[in-house]
HTML snippet that shows the backbone in 3Dmol.js (N, CA, C, O; Angstrom):
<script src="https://3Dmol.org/build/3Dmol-min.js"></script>
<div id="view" style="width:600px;height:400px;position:relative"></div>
<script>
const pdb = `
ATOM      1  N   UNK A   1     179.516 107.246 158.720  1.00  0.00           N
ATOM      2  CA  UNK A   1     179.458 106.307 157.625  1.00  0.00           C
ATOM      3  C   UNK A   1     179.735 107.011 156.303  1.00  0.00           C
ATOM      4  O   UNK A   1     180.307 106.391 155.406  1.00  0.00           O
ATOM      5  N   UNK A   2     179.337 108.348 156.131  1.00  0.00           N
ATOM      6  CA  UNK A   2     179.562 109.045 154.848  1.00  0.00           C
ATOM      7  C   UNK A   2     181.352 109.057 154.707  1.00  0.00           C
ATOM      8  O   UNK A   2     182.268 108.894 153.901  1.00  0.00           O
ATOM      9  N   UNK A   3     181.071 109.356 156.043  1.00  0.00           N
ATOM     10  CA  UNK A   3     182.937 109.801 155.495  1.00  0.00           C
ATOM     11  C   UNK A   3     183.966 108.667 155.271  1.00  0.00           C
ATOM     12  O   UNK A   3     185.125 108.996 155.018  1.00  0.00           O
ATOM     13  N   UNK A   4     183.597 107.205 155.352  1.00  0.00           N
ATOM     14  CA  UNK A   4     184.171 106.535 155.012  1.00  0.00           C
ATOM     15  C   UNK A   4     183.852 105.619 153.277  1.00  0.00           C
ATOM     16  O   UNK A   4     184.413 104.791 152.559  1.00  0.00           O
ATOM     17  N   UNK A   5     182.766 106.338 153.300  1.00  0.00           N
ATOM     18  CA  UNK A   5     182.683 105.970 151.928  1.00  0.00           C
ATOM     19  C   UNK A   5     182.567 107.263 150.971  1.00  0.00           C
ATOM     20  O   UNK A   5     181.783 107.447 150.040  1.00  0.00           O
ATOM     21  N   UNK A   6     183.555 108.083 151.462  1.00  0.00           N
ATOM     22  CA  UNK A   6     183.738 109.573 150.635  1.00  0.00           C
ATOM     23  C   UNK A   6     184.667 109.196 149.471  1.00  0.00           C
ATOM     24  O   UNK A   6     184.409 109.707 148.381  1.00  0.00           O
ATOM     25  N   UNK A   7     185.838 108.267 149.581  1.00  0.00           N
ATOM     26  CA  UNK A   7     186.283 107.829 148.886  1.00  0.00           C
ATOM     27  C   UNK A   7     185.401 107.166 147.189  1.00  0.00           C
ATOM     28  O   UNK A   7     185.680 107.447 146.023  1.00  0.00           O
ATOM     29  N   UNK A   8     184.763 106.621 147.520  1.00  0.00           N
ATOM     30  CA  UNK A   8     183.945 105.410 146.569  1.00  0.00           C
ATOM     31  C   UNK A   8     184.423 104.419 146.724  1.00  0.00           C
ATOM     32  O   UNK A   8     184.236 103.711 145.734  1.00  0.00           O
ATOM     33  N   UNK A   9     185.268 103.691 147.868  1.00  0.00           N
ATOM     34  CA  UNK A   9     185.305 102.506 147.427  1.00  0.00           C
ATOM     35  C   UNK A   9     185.127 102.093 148.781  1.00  0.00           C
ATOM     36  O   UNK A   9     185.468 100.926 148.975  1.00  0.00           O
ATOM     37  N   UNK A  10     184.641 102.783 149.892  1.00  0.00           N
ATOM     38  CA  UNK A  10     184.397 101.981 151.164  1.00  0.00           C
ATOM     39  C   UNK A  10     186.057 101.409 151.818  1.00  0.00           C
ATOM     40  O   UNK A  10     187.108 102.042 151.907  1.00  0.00           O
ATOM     41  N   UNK A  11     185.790 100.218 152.131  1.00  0.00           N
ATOM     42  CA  UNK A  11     186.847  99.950 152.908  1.00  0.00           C
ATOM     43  C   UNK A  11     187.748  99.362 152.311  1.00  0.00           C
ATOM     44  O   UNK A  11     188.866  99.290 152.823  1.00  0.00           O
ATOM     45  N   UNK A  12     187.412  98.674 150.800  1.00  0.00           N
ATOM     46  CA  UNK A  12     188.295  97.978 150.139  1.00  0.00           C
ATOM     47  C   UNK A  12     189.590  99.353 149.298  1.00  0.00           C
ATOM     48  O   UNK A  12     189.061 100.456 149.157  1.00  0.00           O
ATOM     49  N   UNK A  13     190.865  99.272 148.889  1.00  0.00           N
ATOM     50  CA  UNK A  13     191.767  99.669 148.249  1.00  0.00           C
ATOM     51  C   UNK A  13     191.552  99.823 147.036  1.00  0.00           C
ATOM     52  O   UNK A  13     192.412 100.387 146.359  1.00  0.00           O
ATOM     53  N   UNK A  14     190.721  99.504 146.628  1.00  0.00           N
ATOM     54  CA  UNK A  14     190.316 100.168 144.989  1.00  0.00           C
ATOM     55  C   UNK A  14     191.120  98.987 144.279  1.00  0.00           C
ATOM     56  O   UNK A  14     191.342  97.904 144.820  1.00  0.00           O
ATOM     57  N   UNK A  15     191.624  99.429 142.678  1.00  0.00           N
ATOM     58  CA  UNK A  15     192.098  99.227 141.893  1.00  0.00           C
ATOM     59  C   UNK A  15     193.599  98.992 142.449  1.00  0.00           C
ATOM     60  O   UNK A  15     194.142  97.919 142.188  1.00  0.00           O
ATOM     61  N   UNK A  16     194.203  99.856 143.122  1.00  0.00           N
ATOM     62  CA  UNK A  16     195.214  99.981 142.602  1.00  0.00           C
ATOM     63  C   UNK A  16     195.981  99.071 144.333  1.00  0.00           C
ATOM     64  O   UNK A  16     196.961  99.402 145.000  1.00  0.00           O
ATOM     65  N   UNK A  17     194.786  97.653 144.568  1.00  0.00           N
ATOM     66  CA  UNK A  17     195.376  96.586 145.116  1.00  0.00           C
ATOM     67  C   UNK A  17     196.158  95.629 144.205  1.00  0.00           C
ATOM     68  O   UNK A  17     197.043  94.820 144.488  1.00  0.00           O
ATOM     69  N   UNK A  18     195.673  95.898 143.207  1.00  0.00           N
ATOM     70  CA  UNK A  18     196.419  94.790 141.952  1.00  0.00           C
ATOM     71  C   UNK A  18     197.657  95.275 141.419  1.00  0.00           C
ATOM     72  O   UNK A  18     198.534  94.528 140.985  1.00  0.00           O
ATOM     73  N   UNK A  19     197.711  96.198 141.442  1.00  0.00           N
ATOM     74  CA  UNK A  19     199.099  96.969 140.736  1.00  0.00           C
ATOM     75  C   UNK A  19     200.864  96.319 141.610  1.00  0.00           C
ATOM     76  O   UNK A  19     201.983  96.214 141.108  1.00  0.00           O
ATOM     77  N   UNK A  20     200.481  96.081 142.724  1.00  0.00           N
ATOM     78  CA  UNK A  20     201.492  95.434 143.188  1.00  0.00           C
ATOM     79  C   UNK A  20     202.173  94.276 142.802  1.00  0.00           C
ATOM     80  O   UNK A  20     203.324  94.085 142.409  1.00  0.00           O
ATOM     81  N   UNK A  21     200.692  93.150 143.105  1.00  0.00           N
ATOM     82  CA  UNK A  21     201.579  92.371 142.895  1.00  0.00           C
ATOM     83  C   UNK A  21     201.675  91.885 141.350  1.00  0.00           C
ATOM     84  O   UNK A  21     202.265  90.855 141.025  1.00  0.00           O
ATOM     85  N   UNK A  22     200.874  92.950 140.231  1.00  0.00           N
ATOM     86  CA  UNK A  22     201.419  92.524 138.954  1.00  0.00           C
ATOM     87  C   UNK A  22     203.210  93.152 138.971  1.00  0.00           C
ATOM     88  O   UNK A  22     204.215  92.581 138.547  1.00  0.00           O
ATOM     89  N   UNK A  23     203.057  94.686 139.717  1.00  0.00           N
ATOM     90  CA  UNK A  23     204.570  94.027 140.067  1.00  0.00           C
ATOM     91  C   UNK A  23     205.673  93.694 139.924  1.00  0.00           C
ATOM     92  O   UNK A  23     206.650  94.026 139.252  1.00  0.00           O
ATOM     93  N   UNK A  24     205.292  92.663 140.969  1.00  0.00           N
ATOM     94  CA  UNK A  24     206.671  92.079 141.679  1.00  0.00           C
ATOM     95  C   UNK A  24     206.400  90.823 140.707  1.00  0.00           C
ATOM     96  O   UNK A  24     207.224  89.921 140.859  1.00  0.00           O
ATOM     97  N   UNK A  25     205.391  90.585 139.723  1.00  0.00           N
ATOM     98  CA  UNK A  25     205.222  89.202 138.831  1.00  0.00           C
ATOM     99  C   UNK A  25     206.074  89.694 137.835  1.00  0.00           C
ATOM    100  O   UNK A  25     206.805  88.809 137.391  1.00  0.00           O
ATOM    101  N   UNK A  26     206.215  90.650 137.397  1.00  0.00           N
ATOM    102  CA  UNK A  26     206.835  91.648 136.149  1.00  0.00           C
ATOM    103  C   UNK A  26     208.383  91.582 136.517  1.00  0.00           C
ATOM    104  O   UNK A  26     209.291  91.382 135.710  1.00  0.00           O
ATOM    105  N   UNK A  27     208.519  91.799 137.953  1.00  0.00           N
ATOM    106  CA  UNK A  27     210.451  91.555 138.049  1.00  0.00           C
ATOM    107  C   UNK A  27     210.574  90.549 138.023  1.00  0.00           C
ATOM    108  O   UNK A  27     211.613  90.340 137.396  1.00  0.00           O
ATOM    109  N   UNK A  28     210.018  89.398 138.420  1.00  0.00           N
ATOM    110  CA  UNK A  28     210.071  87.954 138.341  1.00  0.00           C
ATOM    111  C   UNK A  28     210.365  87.250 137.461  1.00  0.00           C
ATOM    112  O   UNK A  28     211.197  86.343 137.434  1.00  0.00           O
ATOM    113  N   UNK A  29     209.335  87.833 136.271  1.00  0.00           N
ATOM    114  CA  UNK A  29     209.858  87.208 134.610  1.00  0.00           C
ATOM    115  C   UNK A  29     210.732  87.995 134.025  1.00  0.00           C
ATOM    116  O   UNK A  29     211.214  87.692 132.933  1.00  0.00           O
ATOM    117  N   UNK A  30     211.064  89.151 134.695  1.00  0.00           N
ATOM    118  CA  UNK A  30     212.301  90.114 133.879  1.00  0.00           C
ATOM    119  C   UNK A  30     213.802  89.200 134.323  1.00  0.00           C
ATOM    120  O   UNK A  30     214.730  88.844 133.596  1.00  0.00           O
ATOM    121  N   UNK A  31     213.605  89.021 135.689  1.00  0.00           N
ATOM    122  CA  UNK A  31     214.406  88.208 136.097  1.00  0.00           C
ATOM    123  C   UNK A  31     215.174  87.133 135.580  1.00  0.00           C
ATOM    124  O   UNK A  31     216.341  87.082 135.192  1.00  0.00           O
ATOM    125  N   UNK A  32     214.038  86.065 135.679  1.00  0.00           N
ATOM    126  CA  UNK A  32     214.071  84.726 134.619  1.00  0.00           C
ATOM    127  C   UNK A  32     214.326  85.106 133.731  1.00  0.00           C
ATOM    128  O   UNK A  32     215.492  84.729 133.610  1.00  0.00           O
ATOM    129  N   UNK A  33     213.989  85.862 132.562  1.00  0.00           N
ATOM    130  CA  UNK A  33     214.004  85.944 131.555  1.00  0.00           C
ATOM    131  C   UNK A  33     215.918  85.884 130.996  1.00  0.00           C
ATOM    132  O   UNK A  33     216.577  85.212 130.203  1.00  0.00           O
ATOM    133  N   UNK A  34     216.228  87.207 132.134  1.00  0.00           N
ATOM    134  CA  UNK A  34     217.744  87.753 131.925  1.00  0.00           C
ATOM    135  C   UNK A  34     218.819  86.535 132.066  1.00  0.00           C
ATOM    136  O   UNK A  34     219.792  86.201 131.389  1.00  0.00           O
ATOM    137  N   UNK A  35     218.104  85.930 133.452  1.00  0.00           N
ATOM    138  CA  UNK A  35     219.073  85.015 134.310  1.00  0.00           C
ATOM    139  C   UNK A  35     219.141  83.891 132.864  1.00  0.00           C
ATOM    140  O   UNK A  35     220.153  83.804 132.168  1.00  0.00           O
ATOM    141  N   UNK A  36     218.177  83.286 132.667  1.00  0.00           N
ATOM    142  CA  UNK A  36     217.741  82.495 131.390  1.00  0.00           C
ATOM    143  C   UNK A  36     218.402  82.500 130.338  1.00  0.00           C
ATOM    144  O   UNK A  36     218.947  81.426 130.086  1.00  0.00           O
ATOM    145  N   UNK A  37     218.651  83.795 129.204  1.00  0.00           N
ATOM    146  CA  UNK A  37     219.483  84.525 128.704  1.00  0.00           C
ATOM    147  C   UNK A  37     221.067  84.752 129.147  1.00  0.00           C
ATOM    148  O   UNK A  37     221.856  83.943 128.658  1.00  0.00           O
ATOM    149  N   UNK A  38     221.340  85.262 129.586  1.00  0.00           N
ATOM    150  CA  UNK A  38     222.916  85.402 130.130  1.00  0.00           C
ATOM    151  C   UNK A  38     223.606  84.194 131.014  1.00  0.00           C
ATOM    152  O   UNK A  38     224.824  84.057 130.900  1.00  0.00           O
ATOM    153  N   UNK A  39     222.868  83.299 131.901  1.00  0.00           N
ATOM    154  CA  UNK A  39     223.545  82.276 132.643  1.00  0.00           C
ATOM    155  C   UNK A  39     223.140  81.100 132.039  1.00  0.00           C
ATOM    156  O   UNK A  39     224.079  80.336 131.811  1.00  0.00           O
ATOM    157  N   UNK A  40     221.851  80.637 131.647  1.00  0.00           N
ATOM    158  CA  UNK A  40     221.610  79.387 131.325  1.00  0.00           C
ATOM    159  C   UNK A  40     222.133  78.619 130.035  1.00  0.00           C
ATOM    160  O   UNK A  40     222.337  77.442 129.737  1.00  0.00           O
ATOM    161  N   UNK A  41     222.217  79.483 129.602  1.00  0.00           N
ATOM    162  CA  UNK A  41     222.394  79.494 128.214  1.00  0.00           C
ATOM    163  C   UNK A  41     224.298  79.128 127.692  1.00  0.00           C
ATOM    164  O   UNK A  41     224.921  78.537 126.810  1.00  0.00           O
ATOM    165  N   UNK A  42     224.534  79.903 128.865  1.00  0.00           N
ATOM    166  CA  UNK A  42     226.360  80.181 128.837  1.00  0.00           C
ATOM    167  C   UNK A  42     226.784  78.620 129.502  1.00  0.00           C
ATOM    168  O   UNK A  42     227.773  77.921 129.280  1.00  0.00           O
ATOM    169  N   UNK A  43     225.807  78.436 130.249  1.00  0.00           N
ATOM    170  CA  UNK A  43     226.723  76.920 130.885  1.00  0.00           C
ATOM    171  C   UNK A  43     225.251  75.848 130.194  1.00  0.00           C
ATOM    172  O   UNK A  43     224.866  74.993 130.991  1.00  0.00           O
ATOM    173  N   UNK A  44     224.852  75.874 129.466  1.00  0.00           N
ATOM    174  CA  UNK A  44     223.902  74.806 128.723  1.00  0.00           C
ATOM    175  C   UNK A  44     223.224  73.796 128.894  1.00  0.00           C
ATOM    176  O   UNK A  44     223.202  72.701 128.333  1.00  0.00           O
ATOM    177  N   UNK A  45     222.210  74.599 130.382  1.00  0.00           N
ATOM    178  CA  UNK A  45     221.208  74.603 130.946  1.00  0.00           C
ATOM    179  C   UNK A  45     220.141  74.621 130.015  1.00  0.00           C
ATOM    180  O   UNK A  45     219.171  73.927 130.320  1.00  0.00           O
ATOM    181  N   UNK A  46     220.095  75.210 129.023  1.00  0.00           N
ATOM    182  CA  UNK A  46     219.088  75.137 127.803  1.00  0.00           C
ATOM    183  C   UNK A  46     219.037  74.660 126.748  1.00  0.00           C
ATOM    184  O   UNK A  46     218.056  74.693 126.005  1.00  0.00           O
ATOM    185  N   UNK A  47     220.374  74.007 126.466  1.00  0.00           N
ATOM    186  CA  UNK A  47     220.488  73.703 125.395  1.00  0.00           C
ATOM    187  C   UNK A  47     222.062  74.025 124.500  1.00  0.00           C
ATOM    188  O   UNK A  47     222.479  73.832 123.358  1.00  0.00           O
ATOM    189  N   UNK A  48     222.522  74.541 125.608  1.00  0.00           N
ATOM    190  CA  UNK A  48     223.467  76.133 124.931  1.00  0.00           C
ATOM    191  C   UNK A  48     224.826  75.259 124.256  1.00  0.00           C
ATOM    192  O   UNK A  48     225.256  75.585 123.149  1.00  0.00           O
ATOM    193  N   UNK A  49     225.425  74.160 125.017  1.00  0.00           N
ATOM    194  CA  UNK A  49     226.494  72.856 124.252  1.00  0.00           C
ATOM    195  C   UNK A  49     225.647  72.646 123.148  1.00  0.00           C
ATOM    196  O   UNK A  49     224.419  72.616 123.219  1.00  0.00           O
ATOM    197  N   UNK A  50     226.328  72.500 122.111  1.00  0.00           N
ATOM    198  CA  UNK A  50     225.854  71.552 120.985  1.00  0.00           C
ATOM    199  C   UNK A  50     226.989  70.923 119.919  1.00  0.00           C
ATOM    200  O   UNK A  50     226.839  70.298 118.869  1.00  0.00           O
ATOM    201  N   UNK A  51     228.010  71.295 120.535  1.00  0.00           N
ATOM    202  CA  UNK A  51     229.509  70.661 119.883  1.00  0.00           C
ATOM    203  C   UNK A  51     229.367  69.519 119.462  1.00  0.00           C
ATOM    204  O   UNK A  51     229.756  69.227 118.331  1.00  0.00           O
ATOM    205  N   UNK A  52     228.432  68.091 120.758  1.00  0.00           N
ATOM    206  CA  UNK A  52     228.377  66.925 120.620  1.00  0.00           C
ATOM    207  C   UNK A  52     227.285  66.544 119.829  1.00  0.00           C
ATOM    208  O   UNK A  52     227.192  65.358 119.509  1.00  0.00           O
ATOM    209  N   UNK A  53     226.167  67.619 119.340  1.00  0.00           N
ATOM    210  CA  UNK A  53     225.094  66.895 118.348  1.00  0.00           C
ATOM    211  C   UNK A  53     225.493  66.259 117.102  1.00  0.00           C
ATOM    212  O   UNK A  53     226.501  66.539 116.454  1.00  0.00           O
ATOM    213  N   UNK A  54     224.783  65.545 116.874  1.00  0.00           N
ATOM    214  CA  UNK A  54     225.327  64.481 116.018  1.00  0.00           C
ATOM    215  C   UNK A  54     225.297  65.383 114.843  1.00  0.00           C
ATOM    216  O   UNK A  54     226.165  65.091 114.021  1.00  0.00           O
ATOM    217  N   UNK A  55     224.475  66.500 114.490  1.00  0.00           N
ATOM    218  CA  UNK A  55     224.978  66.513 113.299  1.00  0.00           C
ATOM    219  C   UNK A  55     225.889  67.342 113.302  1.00  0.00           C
ATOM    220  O   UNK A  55     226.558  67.516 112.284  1.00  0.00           O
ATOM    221  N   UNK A  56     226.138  68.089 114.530  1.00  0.00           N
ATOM    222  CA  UNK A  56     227.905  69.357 114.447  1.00  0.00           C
ATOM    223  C   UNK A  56     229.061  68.065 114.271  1.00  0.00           C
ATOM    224  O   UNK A  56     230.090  68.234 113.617  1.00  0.00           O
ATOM    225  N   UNK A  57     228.781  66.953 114.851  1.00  0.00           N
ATOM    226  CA  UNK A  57     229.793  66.382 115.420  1.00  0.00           C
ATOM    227  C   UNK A  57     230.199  65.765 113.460  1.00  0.00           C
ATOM    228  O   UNK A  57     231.337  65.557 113.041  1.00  0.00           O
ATOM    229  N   UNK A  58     229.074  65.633 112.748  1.00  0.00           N
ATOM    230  CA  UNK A  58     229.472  64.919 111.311  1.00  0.00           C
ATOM    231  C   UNK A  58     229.300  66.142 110.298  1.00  0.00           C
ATOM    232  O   UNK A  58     228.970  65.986 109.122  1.00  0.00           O
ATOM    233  N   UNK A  59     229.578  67.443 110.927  1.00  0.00           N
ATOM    234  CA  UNK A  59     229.859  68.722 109.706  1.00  0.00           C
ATOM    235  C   UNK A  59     231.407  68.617 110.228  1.00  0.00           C
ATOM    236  O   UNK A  59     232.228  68.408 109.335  1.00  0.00           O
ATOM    237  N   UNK A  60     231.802  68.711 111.277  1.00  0.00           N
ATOM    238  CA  UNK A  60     232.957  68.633 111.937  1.00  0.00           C
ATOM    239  C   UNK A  60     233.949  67.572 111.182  1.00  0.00           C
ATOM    240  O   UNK A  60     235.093  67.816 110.800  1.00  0.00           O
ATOM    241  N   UNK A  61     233.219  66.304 111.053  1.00  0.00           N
ATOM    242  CA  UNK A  61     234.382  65.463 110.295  1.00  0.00           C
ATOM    243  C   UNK A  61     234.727  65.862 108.939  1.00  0.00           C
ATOM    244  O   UNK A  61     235.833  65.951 108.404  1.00  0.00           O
ATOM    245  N   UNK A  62     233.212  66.150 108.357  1.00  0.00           N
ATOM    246  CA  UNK A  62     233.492  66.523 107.069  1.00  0.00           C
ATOM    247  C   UNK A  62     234.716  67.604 106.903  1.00  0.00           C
ATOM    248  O   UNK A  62     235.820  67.633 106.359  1.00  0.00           O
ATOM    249  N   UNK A  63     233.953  68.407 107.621  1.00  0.00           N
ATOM    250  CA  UNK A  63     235.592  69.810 107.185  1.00  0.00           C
ATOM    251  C   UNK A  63     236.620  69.167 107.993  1.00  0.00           C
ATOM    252  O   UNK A  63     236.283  69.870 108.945  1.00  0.00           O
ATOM    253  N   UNK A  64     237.062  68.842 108.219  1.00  0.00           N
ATOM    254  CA  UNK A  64     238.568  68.337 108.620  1.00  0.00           C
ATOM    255  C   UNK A  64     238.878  66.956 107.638  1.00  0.00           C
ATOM    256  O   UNK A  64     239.843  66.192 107.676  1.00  0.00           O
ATOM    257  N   UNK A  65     237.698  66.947 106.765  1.00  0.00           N
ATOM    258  CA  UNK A  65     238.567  65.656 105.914  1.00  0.00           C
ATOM    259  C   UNK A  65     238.718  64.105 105.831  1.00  0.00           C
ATOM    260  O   UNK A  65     239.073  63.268 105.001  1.00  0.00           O
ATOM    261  N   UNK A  66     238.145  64.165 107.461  1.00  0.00           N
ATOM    262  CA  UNK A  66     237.763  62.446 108.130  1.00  0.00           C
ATOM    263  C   UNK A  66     236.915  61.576 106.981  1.00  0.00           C
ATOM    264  O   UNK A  66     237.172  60.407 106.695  1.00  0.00           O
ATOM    265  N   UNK A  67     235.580  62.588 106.224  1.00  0.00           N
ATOM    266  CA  UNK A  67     234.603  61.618 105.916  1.00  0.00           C
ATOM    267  C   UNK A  67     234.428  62.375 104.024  1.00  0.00           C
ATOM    268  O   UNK A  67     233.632  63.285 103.796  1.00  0.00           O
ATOM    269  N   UNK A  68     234.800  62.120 103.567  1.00  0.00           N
ATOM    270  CA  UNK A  68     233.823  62.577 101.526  1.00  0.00           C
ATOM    271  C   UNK A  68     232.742  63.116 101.614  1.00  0.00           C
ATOM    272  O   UNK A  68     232.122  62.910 102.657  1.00  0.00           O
ATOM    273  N   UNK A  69     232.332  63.697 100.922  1.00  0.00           N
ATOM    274  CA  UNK A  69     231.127  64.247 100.737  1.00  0.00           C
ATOM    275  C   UNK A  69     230.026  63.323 100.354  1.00  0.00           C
ATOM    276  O   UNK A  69     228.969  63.656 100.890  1.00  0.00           O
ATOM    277  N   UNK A  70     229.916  62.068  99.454  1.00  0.00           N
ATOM    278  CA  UNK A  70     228.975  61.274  99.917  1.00  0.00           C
ATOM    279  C   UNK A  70     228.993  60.943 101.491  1.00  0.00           C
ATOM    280  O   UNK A  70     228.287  61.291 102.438  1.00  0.00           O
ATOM    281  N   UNK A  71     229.848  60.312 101.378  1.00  0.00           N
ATOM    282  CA  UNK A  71     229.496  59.757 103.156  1.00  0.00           C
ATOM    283  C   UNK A  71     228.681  61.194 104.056  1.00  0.00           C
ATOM    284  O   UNK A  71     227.662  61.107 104.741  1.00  0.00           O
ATOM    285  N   UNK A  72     229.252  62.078 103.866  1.00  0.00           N
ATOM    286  CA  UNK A  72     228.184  63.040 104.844  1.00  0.00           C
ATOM    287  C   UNK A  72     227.065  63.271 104.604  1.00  0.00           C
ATOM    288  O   UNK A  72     226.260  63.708 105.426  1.00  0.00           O
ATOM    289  N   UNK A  73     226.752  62.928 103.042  1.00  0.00           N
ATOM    290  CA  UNK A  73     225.466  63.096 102.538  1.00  0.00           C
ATOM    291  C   UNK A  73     224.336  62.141 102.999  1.00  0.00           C
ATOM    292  O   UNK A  73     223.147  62.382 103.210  1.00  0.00           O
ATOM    293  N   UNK A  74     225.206  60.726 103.119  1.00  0.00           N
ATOM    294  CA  UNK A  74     224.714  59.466 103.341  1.00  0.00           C
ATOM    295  C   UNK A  74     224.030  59.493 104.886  1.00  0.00           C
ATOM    296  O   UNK A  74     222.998  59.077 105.414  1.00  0.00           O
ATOM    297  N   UNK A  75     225.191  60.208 105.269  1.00  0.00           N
ATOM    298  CA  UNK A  75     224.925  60.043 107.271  1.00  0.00           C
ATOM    299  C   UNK A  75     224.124  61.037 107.639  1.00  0.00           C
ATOM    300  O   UNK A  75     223.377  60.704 108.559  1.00  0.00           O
ATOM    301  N   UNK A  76     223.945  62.548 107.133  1.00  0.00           N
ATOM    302  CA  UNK A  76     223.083  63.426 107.349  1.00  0.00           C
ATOM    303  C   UNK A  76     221.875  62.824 107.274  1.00  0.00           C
ATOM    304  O   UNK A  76     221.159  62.661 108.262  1.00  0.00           O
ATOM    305  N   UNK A  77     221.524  62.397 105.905  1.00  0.00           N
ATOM    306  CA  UNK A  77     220.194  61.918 105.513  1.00  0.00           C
ATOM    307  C   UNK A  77     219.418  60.482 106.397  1.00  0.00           C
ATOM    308  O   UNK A  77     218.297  59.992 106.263  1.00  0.00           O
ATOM    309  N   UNK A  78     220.477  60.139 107.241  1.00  0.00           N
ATOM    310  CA  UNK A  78     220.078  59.358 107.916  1.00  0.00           C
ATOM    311  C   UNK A  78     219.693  59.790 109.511  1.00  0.00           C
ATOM    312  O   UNK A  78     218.969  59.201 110.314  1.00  0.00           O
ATOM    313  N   UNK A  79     220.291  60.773 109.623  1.00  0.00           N
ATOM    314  CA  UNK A  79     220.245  61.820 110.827  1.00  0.00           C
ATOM    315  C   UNK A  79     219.174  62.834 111.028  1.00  0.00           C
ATOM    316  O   UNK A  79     218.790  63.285 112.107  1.00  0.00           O
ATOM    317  N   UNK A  80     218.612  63.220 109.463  1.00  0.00           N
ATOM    318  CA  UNK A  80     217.265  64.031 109.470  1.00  0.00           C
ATOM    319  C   UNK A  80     216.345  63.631 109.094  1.00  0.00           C
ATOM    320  O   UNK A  80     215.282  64.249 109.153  1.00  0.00           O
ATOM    321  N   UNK A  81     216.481  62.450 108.582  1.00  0.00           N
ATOM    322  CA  UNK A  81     214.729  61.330 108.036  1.00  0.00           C
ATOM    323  C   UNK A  81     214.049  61.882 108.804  1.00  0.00           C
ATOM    324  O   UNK A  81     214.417  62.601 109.733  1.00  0.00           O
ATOM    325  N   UNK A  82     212.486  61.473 108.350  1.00  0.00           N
ATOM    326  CA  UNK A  82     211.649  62.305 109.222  1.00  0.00           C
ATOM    327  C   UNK A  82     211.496  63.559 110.038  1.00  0.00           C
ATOM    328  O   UNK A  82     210.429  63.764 110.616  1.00  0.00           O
ATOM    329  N   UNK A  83     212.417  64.346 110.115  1.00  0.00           N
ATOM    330  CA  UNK A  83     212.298  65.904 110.551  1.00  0.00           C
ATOM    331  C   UNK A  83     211.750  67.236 109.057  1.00  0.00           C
ATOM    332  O   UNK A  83     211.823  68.456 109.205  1.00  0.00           O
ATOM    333  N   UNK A  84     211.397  66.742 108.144  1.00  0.00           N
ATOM    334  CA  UNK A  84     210.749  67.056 106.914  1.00  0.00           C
ATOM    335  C   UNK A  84     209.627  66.970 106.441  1.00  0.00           C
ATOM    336  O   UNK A  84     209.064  67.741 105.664  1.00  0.00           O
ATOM    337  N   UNK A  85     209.173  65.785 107.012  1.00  0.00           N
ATOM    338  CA  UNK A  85     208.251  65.056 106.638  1.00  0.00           C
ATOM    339  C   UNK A  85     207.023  65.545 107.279  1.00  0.00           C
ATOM    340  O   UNK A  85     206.907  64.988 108.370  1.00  0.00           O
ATOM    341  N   UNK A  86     206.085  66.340 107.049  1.00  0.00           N
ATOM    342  CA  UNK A  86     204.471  66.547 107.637  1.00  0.00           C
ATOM    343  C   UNK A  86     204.321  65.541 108.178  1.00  0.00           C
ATOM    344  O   UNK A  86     204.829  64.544 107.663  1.00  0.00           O
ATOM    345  N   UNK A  87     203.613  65.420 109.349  1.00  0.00           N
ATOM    346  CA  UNK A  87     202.782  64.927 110.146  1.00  0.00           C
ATOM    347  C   UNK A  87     203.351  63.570 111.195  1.00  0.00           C
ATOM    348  O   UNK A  87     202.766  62.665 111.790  1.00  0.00           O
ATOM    349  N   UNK A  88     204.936  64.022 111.034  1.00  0.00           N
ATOM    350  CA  UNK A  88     205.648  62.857 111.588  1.00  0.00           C
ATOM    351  C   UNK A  88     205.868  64.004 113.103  1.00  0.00           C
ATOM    352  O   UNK A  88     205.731  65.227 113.073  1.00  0.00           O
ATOM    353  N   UNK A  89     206.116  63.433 113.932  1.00  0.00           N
ATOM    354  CA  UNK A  89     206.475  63.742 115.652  1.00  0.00           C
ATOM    355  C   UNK A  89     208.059  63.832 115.810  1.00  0.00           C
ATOM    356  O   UNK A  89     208.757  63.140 115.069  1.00  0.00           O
ATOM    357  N   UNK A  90     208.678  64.724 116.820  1.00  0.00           N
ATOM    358  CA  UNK A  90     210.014  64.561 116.271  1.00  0.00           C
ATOM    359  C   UNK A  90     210.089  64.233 117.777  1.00  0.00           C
ATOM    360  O   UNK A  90     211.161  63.905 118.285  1.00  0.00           O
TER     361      UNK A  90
END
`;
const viewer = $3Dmol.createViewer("view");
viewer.addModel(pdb, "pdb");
viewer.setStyle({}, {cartoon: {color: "spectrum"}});
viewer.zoomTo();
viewer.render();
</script>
């Protein structure tokens, strides 16, 4: 019996049972993280298109001339109401 608890920890692996699978949790989010970064992003899985948001799509007219500078002023301001404003939800 001594000699199996010569160690100090008896029959259990100590500490360094946890070290594993923090791990293989550590390549996991390195993983995601990269894949997330370099692929998701490139085909706009996240967000990564934004050509068609309304407001690229009305900076876009403006510089090419389609719309005056009121009118973009007019349509922006109608496009960001409430994203300014404290305590509004977007």
């Amino acid at each position: 019996m001594v000699e199996l608890l010569a160690d100090g920890y008896g029959h259990w692996p100590g500490p360094w049972v946890l070290v594993f699978p923090f791990f293989w949790l550590l390549v996991v989010v390195l993983v995601v993280l990269v894949l997330r970064r370099a692929v998701w992003r490139r085909r706009g899985w996240c967000g990564g298109h934004t050509e068609h948001a309304p407001l690229a799509v009305l900076g876009r007219r403006y510089a090419q001339g389609e719309i005056d500078a009121d009118e973009y002023r007019e349509r922006r301001a109608v496009l960001t109401e409430g994203q300014d404003t404290p305590g509004v939800k977007r």
